[in-house]
LOVOMI-760916 format. One record per residue (C-alpha): residue in three letters; x, y, z. Coordinates in steps of 0.02 Angstrom, whole numbers, padded with zeros to 5 digits, always signed. Layout:
BEGIN
alaXYZ/...
***
This chain:
BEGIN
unk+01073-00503+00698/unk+00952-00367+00704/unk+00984-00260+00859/unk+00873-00267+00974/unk+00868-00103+01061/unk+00801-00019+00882/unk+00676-00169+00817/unk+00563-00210+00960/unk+00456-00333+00858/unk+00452-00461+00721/unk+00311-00487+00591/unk+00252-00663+00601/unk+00295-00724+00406/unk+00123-00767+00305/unk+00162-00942+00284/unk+00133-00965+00479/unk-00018-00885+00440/unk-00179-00965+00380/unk-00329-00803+00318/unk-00495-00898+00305/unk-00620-00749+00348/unk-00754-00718+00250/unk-00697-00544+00186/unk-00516-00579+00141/unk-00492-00745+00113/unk-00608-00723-00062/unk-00493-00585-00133/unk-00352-00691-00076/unk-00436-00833-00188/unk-00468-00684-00315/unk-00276-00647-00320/unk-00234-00824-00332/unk-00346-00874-00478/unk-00356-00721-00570/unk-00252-00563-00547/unk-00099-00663-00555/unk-00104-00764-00689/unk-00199-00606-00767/unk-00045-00498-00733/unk+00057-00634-00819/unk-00056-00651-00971/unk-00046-00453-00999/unk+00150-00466-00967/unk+00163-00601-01107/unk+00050-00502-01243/unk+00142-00322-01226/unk+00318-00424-01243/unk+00358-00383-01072/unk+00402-00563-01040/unk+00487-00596-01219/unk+00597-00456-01187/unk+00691-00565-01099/unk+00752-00646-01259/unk+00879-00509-01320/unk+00792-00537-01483/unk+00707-00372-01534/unk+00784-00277-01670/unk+00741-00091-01702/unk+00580-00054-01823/unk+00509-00205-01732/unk+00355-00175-01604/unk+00337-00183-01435/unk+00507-00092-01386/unk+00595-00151-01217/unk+00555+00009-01097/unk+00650+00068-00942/unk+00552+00017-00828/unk+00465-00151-00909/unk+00595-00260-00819/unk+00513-00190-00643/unk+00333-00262-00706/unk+00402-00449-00729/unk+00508-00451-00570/unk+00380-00388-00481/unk+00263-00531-00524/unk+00384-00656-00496/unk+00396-00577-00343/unk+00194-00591-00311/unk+00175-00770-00378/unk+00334-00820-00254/unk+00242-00749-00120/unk+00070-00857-00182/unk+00185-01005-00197/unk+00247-00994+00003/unk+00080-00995+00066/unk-00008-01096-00087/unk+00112-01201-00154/unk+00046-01236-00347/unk+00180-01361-00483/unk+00123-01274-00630/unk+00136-01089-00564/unk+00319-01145-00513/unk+00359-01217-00686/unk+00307-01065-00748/unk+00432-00960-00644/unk+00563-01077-00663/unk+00543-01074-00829/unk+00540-00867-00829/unk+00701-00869-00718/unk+00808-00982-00825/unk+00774-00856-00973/unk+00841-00699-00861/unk+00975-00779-00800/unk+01024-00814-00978/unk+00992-00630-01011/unk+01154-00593-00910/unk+01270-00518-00963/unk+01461-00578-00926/unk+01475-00433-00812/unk+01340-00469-00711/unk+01239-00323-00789/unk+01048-00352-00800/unk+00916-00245-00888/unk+00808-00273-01050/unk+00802-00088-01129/unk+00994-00066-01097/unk+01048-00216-01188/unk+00941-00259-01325/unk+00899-00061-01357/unk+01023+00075-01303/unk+01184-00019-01234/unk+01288+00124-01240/unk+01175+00209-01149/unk+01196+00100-00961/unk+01222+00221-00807/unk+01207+00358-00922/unk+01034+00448-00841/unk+00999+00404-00658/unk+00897+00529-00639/unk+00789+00470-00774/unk+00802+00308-00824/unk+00739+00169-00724/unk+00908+00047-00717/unk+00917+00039-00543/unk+00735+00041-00483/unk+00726-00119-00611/unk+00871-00206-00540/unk+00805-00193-00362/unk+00639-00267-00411/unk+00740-00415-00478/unk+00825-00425-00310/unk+00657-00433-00213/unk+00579-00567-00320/unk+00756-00664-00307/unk+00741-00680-00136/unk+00574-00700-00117/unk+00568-00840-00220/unk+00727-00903-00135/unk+00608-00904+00002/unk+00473-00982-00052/unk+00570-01133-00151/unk+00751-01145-00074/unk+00803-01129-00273/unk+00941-01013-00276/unk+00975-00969-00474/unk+00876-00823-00467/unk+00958-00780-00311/unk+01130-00830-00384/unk+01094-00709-00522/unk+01039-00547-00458/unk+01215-00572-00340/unk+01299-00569-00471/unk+01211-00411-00540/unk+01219-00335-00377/unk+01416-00366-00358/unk+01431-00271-00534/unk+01322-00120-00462/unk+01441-00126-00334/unk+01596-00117-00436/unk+01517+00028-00530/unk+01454+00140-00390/unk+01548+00212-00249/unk+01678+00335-00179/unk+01826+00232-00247/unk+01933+00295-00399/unk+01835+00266-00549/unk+01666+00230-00491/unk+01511+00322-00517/unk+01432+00428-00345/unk+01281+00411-00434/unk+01122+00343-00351/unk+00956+00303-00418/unk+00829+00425-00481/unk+00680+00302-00442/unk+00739+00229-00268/unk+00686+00050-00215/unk+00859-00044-00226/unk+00917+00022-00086/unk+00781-00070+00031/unk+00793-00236-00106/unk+01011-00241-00053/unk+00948-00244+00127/unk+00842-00385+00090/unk+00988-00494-00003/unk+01101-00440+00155/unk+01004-00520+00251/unk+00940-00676+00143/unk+01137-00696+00087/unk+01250-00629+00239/unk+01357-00542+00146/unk+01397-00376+00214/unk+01443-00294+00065/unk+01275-00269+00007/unk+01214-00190+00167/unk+01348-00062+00136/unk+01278-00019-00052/unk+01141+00019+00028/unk+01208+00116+00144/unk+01313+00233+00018/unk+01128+00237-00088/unk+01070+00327+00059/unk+01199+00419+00114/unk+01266+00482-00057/unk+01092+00569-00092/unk+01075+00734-00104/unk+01250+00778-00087/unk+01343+00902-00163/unk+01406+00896-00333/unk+01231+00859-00354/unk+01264+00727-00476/unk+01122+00716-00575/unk+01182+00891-00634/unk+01351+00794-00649/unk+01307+00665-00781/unk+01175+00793-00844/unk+01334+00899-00903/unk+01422+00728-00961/unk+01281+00696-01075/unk+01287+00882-01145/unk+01118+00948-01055/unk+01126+01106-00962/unk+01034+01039-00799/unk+00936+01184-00778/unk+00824+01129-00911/unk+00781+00979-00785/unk+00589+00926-00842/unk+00551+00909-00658/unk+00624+01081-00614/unk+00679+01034-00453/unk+00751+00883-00357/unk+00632+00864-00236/unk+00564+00765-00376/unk+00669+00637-00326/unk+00692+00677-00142/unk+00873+00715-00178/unk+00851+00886-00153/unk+00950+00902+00012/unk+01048+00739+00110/unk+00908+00623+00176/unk+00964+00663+00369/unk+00915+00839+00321/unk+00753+00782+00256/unk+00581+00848+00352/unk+00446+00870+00235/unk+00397+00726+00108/unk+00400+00791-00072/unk+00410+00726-00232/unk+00359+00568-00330/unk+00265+00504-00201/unk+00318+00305-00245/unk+00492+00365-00248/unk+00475+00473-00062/unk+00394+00267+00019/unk+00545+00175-00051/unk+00661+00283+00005/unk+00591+00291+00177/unk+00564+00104+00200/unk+00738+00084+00166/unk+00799+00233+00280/unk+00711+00117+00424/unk+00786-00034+00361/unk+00942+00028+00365/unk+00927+00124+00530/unk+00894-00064+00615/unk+01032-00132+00534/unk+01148-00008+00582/unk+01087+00064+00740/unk+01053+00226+00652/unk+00961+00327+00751/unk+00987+00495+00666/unk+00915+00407+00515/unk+00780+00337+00593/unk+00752+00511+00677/unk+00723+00559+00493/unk+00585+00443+00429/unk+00488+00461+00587/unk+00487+00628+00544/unk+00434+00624+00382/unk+00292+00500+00430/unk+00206+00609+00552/unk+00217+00742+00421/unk+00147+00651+00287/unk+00007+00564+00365/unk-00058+00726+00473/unk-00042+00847+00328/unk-00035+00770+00146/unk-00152+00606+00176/unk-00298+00575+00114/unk-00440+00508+00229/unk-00419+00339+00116/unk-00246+00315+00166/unk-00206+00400-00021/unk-00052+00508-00032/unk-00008+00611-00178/unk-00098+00737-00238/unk-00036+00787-00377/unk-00041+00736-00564/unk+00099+00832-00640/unk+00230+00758-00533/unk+00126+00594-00464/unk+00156+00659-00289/unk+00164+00787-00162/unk+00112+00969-00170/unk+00070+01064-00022/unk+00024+01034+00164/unk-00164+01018+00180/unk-00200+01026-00023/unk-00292+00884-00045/unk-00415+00902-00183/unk-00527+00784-00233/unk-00580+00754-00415/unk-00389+00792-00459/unk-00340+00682-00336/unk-00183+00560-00391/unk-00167+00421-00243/unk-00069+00295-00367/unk-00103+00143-00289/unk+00093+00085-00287/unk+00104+00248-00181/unk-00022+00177-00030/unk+00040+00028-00054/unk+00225+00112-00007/unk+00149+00199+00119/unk+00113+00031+00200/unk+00286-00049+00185/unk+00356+00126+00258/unk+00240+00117+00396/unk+00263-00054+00455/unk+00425-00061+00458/unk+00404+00076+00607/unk+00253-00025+00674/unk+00394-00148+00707/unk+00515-00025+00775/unk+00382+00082+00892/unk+00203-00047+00919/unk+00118+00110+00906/unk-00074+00094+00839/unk-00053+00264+00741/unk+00046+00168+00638/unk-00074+00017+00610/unk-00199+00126+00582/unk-00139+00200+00453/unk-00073+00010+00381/unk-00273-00040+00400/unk-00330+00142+00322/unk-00240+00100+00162/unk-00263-00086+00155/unk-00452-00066+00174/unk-00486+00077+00071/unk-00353+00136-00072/unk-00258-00008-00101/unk-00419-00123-00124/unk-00500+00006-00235/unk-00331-00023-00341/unk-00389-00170-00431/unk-00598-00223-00456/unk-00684-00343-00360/unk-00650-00486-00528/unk-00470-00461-00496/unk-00441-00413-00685/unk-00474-00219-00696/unk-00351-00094-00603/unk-00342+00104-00533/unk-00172+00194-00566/unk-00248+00336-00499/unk-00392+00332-00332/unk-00479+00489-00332/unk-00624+00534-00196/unk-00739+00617-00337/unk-00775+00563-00515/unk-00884+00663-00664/unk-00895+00461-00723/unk-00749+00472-00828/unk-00637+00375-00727/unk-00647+00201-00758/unk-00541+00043-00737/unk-00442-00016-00866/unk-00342-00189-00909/unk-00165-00136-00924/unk-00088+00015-00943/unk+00070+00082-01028/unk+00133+00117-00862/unk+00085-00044-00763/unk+00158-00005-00626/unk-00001-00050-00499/unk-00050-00207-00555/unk+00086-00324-00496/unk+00113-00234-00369/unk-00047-00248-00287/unk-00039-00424-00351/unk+00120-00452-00219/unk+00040-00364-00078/unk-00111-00458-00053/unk+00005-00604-00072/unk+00122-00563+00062/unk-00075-00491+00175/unk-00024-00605+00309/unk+00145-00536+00356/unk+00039-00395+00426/unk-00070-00455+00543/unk+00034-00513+00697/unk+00219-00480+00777/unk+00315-00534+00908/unk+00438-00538+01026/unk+00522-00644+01183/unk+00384-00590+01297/unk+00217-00528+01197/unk+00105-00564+01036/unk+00041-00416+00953/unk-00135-00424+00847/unk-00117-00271+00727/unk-00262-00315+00604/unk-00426-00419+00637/unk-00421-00521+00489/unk-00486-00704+00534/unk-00388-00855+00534/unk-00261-00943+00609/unk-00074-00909+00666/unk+00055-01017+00763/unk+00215-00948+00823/unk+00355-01017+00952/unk+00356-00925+01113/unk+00449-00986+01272/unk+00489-01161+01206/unk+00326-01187+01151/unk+00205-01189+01012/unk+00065-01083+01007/unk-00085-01089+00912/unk-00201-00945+00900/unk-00360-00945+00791/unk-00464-00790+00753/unk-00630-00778+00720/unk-00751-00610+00687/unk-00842-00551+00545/unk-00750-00392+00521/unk-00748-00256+00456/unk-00931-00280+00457/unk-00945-00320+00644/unk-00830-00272+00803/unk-00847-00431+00866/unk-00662-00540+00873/unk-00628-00683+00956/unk-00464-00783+00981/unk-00444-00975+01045/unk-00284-01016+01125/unk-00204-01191+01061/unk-00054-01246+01162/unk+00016-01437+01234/unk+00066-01340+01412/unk+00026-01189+01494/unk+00136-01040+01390/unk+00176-00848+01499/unk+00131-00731+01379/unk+00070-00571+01356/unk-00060-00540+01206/unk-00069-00345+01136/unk-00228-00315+01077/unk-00251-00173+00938/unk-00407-00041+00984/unk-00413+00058+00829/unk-00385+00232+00841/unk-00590+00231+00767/unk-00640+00148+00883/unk-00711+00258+01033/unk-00761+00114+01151/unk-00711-00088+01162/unk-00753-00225+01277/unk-00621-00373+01309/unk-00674-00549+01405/unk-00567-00691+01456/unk-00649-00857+01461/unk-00822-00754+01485/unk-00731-00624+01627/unk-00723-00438+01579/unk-00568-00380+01588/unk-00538-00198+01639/unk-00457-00083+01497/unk-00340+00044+01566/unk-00403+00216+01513/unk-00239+00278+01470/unk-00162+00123+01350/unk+00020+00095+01317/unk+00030+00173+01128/unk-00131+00097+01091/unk-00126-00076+01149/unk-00243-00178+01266/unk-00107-00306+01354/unk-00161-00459+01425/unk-00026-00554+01522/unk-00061-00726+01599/unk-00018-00913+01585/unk-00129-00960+01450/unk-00179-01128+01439/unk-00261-01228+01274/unk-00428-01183+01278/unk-00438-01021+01332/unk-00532-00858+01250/unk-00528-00704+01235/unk-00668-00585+01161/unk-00635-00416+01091/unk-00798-00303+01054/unk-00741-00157+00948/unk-00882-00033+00939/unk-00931+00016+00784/unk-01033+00153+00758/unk-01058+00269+00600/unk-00928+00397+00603/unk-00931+00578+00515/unk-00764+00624+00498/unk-00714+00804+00450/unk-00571+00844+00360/unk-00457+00995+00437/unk-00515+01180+00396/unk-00347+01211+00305/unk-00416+01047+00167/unk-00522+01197+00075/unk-00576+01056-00057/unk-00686+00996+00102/unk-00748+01147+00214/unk-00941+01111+00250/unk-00926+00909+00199/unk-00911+00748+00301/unk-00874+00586+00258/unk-00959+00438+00332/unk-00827+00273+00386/unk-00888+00147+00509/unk-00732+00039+00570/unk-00608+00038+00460/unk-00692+00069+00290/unk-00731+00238+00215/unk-00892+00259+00113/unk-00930+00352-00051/unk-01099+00382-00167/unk-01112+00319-00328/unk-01213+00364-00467/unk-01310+00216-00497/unk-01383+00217-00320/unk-01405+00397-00304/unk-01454+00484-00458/unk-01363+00606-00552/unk-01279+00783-00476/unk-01208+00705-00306/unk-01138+00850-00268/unk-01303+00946-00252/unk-01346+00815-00128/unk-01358+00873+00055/unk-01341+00748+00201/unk-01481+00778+00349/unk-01369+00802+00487/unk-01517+00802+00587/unk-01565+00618+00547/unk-01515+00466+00592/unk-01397+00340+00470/unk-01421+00166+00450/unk-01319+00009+00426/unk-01342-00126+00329/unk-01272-00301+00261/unk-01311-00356+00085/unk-01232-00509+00048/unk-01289-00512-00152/unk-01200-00340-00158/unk-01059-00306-00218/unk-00972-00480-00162/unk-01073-00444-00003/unk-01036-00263+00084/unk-01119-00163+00228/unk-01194-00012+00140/unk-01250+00163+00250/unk-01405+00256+00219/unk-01505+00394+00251/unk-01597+00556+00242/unk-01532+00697+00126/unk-01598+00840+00001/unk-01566+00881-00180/unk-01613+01045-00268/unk-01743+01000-00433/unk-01670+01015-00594/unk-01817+01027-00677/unk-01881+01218-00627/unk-01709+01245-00694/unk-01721+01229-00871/unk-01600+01346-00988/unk-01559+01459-00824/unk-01395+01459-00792/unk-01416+01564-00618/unk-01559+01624-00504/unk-01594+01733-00355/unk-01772+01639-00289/unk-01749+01492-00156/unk-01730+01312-00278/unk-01852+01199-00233/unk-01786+01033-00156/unk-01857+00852-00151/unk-01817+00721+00002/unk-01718+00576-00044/unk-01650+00438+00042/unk-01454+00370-00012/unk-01357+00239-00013/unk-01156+00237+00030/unk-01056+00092-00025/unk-00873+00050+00047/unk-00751+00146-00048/unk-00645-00011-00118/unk-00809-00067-00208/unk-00835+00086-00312/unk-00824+00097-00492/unk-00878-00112-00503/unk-01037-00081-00610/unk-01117+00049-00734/unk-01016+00204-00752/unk-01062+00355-00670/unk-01034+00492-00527/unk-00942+00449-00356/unk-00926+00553-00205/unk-00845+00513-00047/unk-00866+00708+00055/unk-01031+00743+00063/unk-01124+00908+00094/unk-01214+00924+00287/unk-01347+00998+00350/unk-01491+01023+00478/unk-01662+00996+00414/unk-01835+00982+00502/unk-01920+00921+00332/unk-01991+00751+00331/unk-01912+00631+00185/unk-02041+00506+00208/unk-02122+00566+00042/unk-01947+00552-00049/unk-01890+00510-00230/unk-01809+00353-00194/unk-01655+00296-00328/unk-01621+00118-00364/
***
């Protein structure tokens, strides 16, 4: 049982939950019909699914990689999550079908990997620090028991047991095992999972010694680095904070590293911290959270900076054009922070869940479903386009299983209260008291503040409903059955309560104000001194090219003038788009001067922001999200106007 006194909530699971809104219920659709069974289609052609097979012989193409075994599991893992809430025969057939093909990829010790058998098998546990045997396998465990889940079927589940029992014989502190632990973590949070879809204990406590073993000393990636014959000092990554294992993870304050690696690791810190009433652990990621998201986050919910070691550098250095953001990194960031959501209801952490959902993880893949981001920077020359697949295709299905599994994030519970965490339209029905409760959302956000929920029950039901007000959000209105309802000015973390015996029938109306926002970044960000960037709710705008003209970052903003919204439903799938009064130097007076001392003239333009998520959906071109500010008296009412 999960103990109580740590996990205060529950997430309501997404097949309780129905999404019919009109902003997320079409990229559901969209992830359904076409990133899915796109993700498979790319699998199949680069041999990532045939790899399966055993069958390639050296000199042949398309060799096995390390990490190619994460790509299919992590599809399975999105299509089981599709099938829960969408149940589809052929889909099924097809996994079926994939999962009778790995399990027959075992091997009689329960071992499971692609590259390791059919390329290098006397290479297995030989580089943890490197290779990717470990992250793979836990990917296999997630989509095991997710499709366990979803189906009941338990081969898949039957089969990554077995792999994880001969993990478990190979790692530990007994005589002859290995006190190695992976260089790319994420099995340690999948073993929690299968602890808790399977019972068994032992499991939990691989996890455990994962966690615990880290960072120790021997550092033993310099241990098998001198079993292999490599002097670890000539480490590529120079240091082990590449892999967080610089230092024991109780010891851990700062978030460093590969910044995919740093979320996995912390989600399962949590994970294990509830399981075990681990408080010094959980201690630990709360700490690193409040680091990471008030010094190395970028307004889009993007974390790492960094290129050279896809993560972390500095506090505050949070450049732009160079900016990295992987997508599987914000989409960590959200499976890190709401597992504390669940621990602490604390809107700092759903606002960060709703920063990244709305922003960087939906600029990960284009508004067809089909083209992807590895990388989500906030300024582009035009160079930076979307592509199909990727060597390294890491993103895809993993965006893929997130917007499968969107649901799980909107509500929690417990005994006595029903949190709303995201105001995503629908309907959700959960037990509470004996009874069955049935709660439908309606609003047209994140274009409008405007939410309203219907209470469906057979008797009256004592229960308190937790209303999110956004940390954006500077003033909100709330109404039951047509009676405002005072909000206390000092909330509880956050949270509007309402406590009453409902009864079927009753309504409650939340009015988020929703201004346009210009948010400054803080002086230490150097990338941004002197720039703003405009979000209104939830959703943080950028320029583009194509609606602005060339040289956006010659544009000025009129600081002095008032923005305006607007919703174009023929745009872009149908946004709300910001504009308003700015200034641009001439490039014409210009010519073949390279600098000059006389005042540049300037013409009056009007722009145009788009959401952030939508960018890089049409022609190529520039994109800007911080914009220059200033105060002007001039008049653009005689402006150059771009289409």
């Amino acid at each position: 049982m999960t103990p109580a006194h740590l996990q205060k909530l529950s997430p309501v699971p997404p097949r309780q939950v129905e999404i019919n809104d009109g902003f997320w219920a079409p990229k559901l659709k969209t992830n359904r019909e076409v990133t899915i069974p796109t993700v498979y289609q790319r699998c199949r052609e680069t041999g990532r699914i045939d790899a399966w097979k055993l069958d390639w012989k050296p000199g042949q193409p398309q060799t096995p990689h390390v990490f190619w075994d994460s790509d299919v599991a992590k599809w399975i893992e999105a299509a089981a999550h599709s099938l829960a809430t969408h149940p589809d025969p052929k889909l099924e057939t097809t996994l079926d079908d994939l999962i009778d093909t790995i399990a027959k990829a075992q091997q009689p010790d329960g071992y499971l990997n692609t590259h390791f058998t059919a390329v290098r098998p006397d290479m297995r546990w030989k580089n943890l620090r490197d290779w990717h045997e470990l992250y793979c396998a836990g990917h296999l465990i997630e989509a095991a028991v997710a499709y366990f889940h979803a189906t009941g079927k338990k081969k898949f589940l039957d089969t990554v047991c077995r792999c994880a029992d001969h993990i478990d014989r190979v790692f530990g502190t007994s005589p002859g095992q290995k006190r190695g632990y992976p260089g790319h973590e994420e099995i340690e949070l999948a073993l929690v999972k299968l602890y808790q879809a399977t019972g068994e204990r032992r499991y939990l406590q691989l996890a455990k010694y994962f966690i615990d073993e880290r960072g120790q000393q021997p550092h033993y990636f310099d241990v098998e680095a001198r079993e292999r014959g490599e002097d670890p000092a000539s480490y590529w990554a120079k240091t082990h904070e590449y892999t967080q294992s610089h230092l024991p993870v109780r010891e851990q304050k700062i978030p460093v590293g590969h910044a995919v690696r740093g979320m996995y690791l912390y989600s399962a810190m949590v994970d294990l911290a509830v399981e075990c009433q681990d408080h010094e652990l959980l201690a630990a990621g709360k700490r690193l959270w409040q680091h990471l998201v008030h010094k190395r986050m970028y307004v889009t919910g993007g974390i790492g900076s960094s290129r050279a070691n896809e993560g972390h550098t500095a506090d505050y250095d949070l450049p732009n054009e160079t900016a990295y953001a992987e997508t599987c990194a914000a989409i960590g960031l959200v499976l890190f922070t709401h597992r504390l959501l669940q621990i602490e209801p604390d809107t700092a952490y759903a606002d960060v869940i709703e920063r990244a959902l709305y922003n960087v993880c939906l600029s990960g893949v284009s508004l067809t479903g089909a083209r992807f981001f590895y990388e989500n920077p906030l300024e582009s020359r035009g160079n930076h386009q979307r592509w199909e697949w990727h060597e390294c295709s890491c993103c895809p299905p993993n965006i893929a299983r997130l917007l499968a599994t969107l649901g799980q994030y909107i509500y929690s519970q417990n005994a006595h209260a029903f949190f709303v965490h995201l105001y995503i339209g629908g309907n959700v029905t959960i037990a509470c008291n004996g009874e069955t409760v049935r709660l439908t959302q309606q609003s047209n956000y994140p274009w409008d503040g405007k939410i309203t929920f219907r209470i469906a029950s057979e008797r009256e039901v004592d229960l308190t409903l937790a209303l999110r007000l956004p940390g954006w959000c500077r003033a909100a209105e709330i109404k039951v059955n047509g009676e405002e309802v005072a909000i206390p000015p000092r909330l509880e973390k956050g949270y509007a309560k309402i406590h009453r015996r409902w009864q079927s029938g009753d309504q409650v109306e939340l009015n988020l104000f929703m201004p346009i926002e210009r948010v400054q970044a803080h002086p230490q960000v150097r990338a941004n001194c002197g720039r703003i960037a405009l979000q209104r709710g939830p959703l943080v705008y950028c320029l583009e090219e194509i609606d602005n003209g060339k040289n956006l970052n010659d544009l000025v903003l009129c600081r002095d003038k008032e923005l305006a919204v607007n919703f174009e439903s023929d745009f872009l799938g149908g946004v709300s788009v910001i504009t308003g009064a700015a200034k641009r130097r001439q490039l014409a007076p210009w010519q073949e001067q390279l600098y000059r001392a006389d005042l540049a003239a300037t013409e009056n333009i009007f722009f145009k922001a788009i959401p952030y998520f939508a960018w890089a959906n049409r022609a190529p071109g520039e994109m800007l999200v911080w914009l220059r500010e200033a105060c002007y008296s001039g008049d653009p009412s005689h402006s150059t106007q771009f289409a």
